[in-house]
N, C-alpha and C positions, 0 to 999 in steps of 0.2 A: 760052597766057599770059594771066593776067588782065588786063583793060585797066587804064587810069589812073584809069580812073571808080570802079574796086570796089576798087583800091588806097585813091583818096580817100577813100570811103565806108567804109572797112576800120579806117583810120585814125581817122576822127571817130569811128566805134563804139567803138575801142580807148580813144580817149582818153574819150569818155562815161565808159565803165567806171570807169576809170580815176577820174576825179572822182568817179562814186556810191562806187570801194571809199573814197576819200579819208573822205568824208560819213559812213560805218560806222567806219573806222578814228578817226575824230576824236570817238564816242561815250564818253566819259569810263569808265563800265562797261558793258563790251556785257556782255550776258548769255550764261550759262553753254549752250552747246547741250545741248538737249535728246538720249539718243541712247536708240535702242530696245530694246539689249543691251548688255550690259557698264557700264563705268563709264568718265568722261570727268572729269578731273583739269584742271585752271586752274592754271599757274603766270602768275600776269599781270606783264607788263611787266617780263620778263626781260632785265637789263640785260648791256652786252658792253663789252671793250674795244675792240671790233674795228670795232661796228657799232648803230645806234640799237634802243634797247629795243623788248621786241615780247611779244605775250603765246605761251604754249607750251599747246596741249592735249593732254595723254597720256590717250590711251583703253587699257583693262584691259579686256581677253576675258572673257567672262563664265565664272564658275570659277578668277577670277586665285587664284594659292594663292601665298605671299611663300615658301614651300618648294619651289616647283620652281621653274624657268629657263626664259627666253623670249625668242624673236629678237626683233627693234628692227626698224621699219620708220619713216626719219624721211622726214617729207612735206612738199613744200614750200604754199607757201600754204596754210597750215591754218587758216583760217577761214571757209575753202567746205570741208572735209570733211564735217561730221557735220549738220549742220541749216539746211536750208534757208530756214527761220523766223528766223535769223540773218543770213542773207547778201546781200547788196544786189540782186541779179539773182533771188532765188528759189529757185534751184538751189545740190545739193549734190552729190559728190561720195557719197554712199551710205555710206560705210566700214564705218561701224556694221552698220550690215544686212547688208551682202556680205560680210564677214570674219565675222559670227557663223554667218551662213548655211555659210559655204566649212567653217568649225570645226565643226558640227554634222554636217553631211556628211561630213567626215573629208577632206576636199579639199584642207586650207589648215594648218598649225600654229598652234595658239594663242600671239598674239603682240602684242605690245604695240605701238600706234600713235603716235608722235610727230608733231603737228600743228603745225607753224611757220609761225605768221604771216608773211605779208609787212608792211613798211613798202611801203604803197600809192606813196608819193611816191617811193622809193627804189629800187622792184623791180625796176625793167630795170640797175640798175647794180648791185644785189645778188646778179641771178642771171644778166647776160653775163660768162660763160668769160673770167676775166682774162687768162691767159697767151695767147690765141688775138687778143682784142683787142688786148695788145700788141705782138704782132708785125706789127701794121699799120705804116704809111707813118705818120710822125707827124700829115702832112696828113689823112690817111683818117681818121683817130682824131680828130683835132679834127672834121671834119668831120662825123660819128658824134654826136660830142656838144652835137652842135648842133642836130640834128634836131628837129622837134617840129611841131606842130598846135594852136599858140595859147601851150602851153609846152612847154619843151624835153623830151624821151622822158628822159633821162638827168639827175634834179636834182643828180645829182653824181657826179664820174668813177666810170669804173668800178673797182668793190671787192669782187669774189665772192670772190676769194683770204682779205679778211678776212669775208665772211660762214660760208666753209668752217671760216676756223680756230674761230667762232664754237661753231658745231657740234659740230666734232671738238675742240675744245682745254678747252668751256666749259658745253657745255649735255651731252654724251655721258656725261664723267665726273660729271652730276649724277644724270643718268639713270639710271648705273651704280650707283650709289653707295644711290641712290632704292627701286630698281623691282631685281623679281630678274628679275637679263636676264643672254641668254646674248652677252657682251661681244664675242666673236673674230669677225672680217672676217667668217665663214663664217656668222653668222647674224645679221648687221649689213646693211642696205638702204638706200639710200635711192629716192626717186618723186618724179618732180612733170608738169604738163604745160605743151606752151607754151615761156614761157622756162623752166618751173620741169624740162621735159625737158632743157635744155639743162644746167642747173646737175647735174642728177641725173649724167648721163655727166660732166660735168666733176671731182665729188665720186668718180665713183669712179675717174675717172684719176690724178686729185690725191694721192687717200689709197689706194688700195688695201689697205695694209695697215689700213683701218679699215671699208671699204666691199667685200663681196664681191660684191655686184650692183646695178643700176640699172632702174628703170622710165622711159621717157623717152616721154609718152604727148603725139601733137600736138606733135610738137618742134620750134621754131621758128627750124628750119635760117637763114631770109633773116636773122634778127638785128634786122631793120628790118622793113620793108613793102616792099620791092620785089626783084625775081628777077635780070634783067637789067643786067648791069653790074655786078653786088654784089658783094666781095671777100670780104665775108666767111665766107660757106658751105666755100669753098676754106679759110679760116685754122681754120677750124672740123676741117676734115677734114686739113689738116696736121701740126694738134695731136692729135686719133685715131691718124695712121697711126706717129706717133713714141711716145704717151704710152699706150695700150690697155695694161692689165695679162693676164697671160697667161691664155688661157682655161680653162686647168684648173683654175681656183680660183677664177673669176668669172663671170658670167651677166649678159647685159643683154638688155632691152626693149626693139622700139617698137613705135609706131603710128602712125597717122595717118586722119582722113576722106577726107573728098571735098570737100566743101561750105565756105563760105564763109572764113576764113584757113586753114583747111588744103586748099583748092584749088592754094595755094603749095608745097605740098611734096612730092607724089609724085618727081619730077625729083631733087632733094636727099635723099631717101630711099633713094633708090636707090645714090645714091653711097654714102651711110654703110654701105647694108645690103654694098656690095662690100668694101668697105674692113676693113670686122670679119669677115665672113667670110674675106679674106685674110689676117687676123690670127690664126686658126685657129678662130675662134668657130663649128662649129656650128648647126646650127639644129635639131638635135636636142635636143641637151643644153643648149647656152652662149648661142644667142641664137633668140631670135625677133622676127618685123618683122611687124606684120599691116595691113592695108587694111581700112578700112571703108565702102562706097561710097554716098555720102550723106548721111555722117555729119560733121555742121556742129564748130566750136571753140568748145563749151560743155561746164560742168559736167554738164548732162544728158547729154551722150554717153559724156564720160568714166564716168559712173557704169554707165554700160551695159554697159562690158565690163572696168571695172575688175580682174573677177573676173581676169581672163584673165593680167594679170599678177601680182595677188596669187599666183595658183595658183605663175605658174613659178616666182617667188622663194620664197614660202612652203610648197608642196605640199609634203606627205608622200611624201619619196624614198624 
């Protein structure tokens, strides 16, 4: 169990972050990333009813042809995808490189990337599992959103239910309409890590008939910073074992390290990876869980094996 000391220290890192993404997010025009293949599209400061504006980058496979059809892979925090030169930390998530790499190789389908910014100030209430949250204790739930490290983790209740419909009701049919994609659940995605795993499995319980798979990389089972005592993991996996869509028609992800907030998670891993396998998932076809041991909760690591679940969503069946 990690001590209270690397909890502390876990948390002022998180909120650092947290403030340098604020100081990127508050740049009036961030610039266009730069990406090494393909093409990378700017819809900026795409407005919602659901949910505060944010900008959108869709990246185009290289060889995008508006004649043929392509699966949708939507991401969450998309302003660490594609360029490191951009991003407050340095690091990037690779996308560009490893999906043109995976499509050259013949490993991965040519497919179109949707990159969804976060609102920095809004993220943990954007992408904690609404319906999972509410079935807290009203005391627990206030208590939740009280939390914080100078300021509160949650600048306002939680609202992933309207981030979701944001997605599905607002930005999908633009995408549709946009980009020649191929629309149906069966080559529709969504990824993210972190919280942004959490929303990823949330999105595709949610919507299933919009989402035929999830990536949930580093997924941040505690909800908070702390193991012991925490109700929430249990509310998390309540809402799995009632909401999982059935696995003959969906596929899910995960991961996790070792090393610094993902030393929190083996334990809670384990529970989910039971829970979906007793749901009929697989780990041949409908799901895989993999370990990385060593491997710290950064954009560098995720871009390390990113490949791995690009493949199982997107590979060539």
């Amino acid at each position: 169990m990690p001590s209270a000391r690397f909890l502390r220290v876990t948390l002022g890192v998180w909120t650092l972050s947290l403030c340098l993404a604020l100081l990127v997010a508050c740049q009036q025009k961030p610039s266009l990333p730069q990406v090494s293949a393909g093409q990378l599209i700017r819809w900026p400061e795409v407005t919602s009813q659901f949910i505060a504006a944010r900008h959108v980058d869709i990246w185009l496979p290289p060889g995008y042809d508006s004649t043929q059809h392509y699966p949708v892979l939507y991401v969450h925090d998309g302003q660490m995808l594609f360029d490191s030169t951009q991003t407050w930390n340095g690091q990037d998530w690779q996308i560009d490189e490893v999906c043109s790499q995976l499509i050259a190789a013949g490993r991965m389908r040519p497919a179109i990337v949707v990159g969804i910014w976060n609102d920095a100030k809004e993220r943990h209430a954007d992408y904690f599992p609404q319906a999972p949250f509410e079935s807290l204790p009203e005391p627990v739930q206030d208590s939740l959103l009280k939390i914080g490290w100078e300021s509160p983790l949650f600048a306002t209740p939680v609202k992933s239910d309207g981030y979701l419909r944001f997605i599905v009701e607002e930005l999908k049919p633009r995408i549709d309409q946009t980009f020649a994609t191929q629309p149906e659940a069966a080559n529709t995605f969504v990824m993210g890590s972190s919280m942004g795993g959490l929303i990823s499995w949330y999105a595709m319980c949610e919507y299933p008939e919009v989402f035929g798979g999830a990536a949930c990389l580093s997924t941040h089972w505690p909800g908070t910073f702390t193991v012991e005592g925490n109700p929430i993991p249990e509310a998390f996996f309540a809402y799995l074992r009632e909401h999982l869509p059935p696995p003959r028609t969906h596929r899910i992800y995960f991961d996790h390290g070792t090393a610094t907030l993902d030393s929190l998670y083996p334990p809670l891993q384990r529970v989910a990876n039971q829970l979906v396998q007793a749901a009929g998932y697989d780990s041949l076809h409908h799901m895989q869980s993999m370990v990385f041991l060593g491997q710290d909760h950064a954009e560098r690591a995720w871009a390390r094996r990113v490949h791995l679940p690009l493949q199982f969503l997107l590979g060539e069946n």
